[in-house]
C-alpha positions as CSV (number, residue, x, y, z in Angstrom):
1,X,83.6,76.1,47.3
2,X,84.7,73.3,45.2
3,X,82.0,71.4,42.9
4,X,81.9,68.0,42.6
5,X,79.7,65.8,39.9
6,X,80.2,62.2,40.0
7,X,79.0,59.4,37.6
8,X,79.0,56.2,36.2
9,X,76.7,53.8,38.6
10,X,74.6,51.9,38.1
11,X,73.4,48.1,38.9
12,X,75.7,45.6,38.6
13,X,76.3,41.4,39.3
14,X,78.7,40.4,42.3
15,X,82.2,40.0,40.1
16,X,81.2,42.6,37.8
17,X,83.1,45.9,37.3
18,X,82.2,49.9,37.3
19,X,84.1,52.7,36.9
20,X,83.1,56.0,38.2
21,X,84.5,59.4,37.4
22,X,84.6,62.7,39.3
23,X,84.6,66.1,37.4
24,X,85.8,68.6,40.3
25,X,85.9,72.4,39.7
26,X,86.7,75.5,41.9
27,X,89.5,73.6,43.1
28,X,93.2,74.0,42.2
29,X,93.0,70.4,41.2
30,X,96.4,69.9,40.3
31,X,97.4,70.6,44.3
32,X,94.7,68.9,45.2
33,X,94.8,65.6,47.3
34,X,91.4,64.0,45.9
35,X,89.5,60.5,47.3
36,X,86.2,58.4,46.4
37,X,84.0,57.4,49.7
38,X,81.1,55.3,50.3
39,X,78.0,55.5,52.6
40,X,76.0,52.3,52.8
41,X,72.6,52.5,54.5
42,X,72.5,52.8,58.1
43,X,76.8,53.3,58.0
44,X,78.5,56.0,58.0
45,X,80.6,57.4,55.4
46,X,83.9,56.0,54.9
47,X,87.2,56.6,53.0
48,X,87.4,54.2,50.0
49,X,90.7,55.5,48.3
50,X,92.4,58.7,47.9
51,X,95.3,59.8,45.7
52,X,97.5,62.8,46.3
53,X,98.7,65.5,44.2
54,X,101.8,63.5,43.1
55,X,100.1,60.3,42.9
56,X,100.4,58.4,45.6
57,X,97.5,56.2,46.6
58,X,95.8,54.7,49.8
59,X,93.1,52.1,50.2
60,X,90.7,50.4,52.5
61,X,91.6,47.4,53.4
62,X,88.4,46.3,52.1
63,X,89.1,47.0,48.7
64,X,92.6,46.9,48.4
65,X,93.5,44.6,44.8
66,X,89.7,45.2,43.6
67,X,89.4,49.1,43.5
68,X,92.0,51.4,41.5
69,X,92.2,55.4,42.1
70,X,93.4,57.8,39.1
71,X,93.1,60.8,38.3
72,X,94.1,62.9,35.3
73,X,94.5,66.7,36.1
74,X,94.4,68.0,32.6
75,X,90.3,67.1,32.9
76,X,90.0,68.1,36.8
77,X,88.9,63.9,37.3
78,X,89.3,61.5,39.2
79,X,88.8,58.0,38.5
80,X,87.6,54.9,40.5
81,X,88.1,51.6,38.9
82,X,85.7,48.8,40.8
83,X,86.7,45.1,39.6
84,X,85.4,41.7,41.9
85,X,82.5,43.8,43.2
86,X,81.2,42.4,46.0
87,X,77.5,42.7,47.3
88,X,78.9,44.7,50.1
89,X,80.3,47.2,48.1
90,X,76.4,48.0,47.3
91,X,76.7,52.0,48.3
92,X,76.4,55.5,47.5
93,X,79.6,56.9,46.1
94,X,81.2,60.0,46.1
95,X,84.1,61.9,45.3
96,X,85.4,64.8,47.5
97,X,88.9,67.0,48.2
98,X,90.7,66.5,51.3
99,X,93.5,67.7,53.7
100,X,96.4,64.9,52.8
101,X,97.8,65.7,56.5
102,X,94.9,65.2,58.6
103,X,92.7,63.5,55.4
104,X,89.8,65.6,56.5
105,X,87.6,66.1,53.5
106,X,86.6,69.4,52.3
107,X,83.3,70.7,53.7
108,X,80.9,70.5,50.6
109,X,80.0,67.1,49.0
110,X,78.3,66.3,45.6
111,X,75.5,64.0,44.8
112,X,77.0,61.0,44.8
113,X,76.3,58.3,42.7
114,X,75.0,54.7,43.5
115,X,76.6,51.5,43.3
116,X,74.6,48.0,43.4
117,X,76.6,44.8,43.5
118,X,73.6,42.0,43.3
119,X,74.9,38.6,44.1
């Protein structure tokens, strides 16, 4: 099953920026349709952005102008860039695979890694 180790949060002040990476492996990552989501406490866990094999990208509407997906497939990463943070974008992060047809995400998740926007 694919393996999934994110990084790069940490605390930060509301207008700040972050950028976390995702090193995926097991996966043919190339093929793969990748995405960053976020699970605030007491909320459940929601699509942030996701990019597909050939690049194109989709956003929340809650993060659309702020956030910025990438990924470079020679490293198996994926990229999220975080500008304007917001306290409400205080979350755990994480990166997974998914379906780009149905955007189900693969079964197994990493550790995440936790964002905190302090205003």
């Amino acid at each position: 099953q694919v393996q999934l180790v994110e990084s790069g949060g940490g605390l930060v002040q509301a207008g700040g920026s972050l950028r976390l990476s995702c090193a995926a492996s097991r996966i043919i990552f190339r093929l793969t349709a990748m995405g960053w989501y976020r699970q605030a406490p007491g909320k459940q866990r929601e699509l942030v952005a996701g990019i597909t094999s050939n690049g194109i990208t989709n956003y929340a509407d809650s993060v659309k102008g702020r956030f910025t997906i990438s990924r470079d497939n020679a490293k198996s990463t994926v990229y999220l860039q975080m500008n304007s943070l917001k306290p409400e974008d205080t979350a755990v992060y994480y990166c997974n695979a998914y379906d780009h047809r149905t955007l189900i995400p693969f079964p197994s998740w990493g550790q995440g890694t936790q964002v905190t926007v302090s205003s």
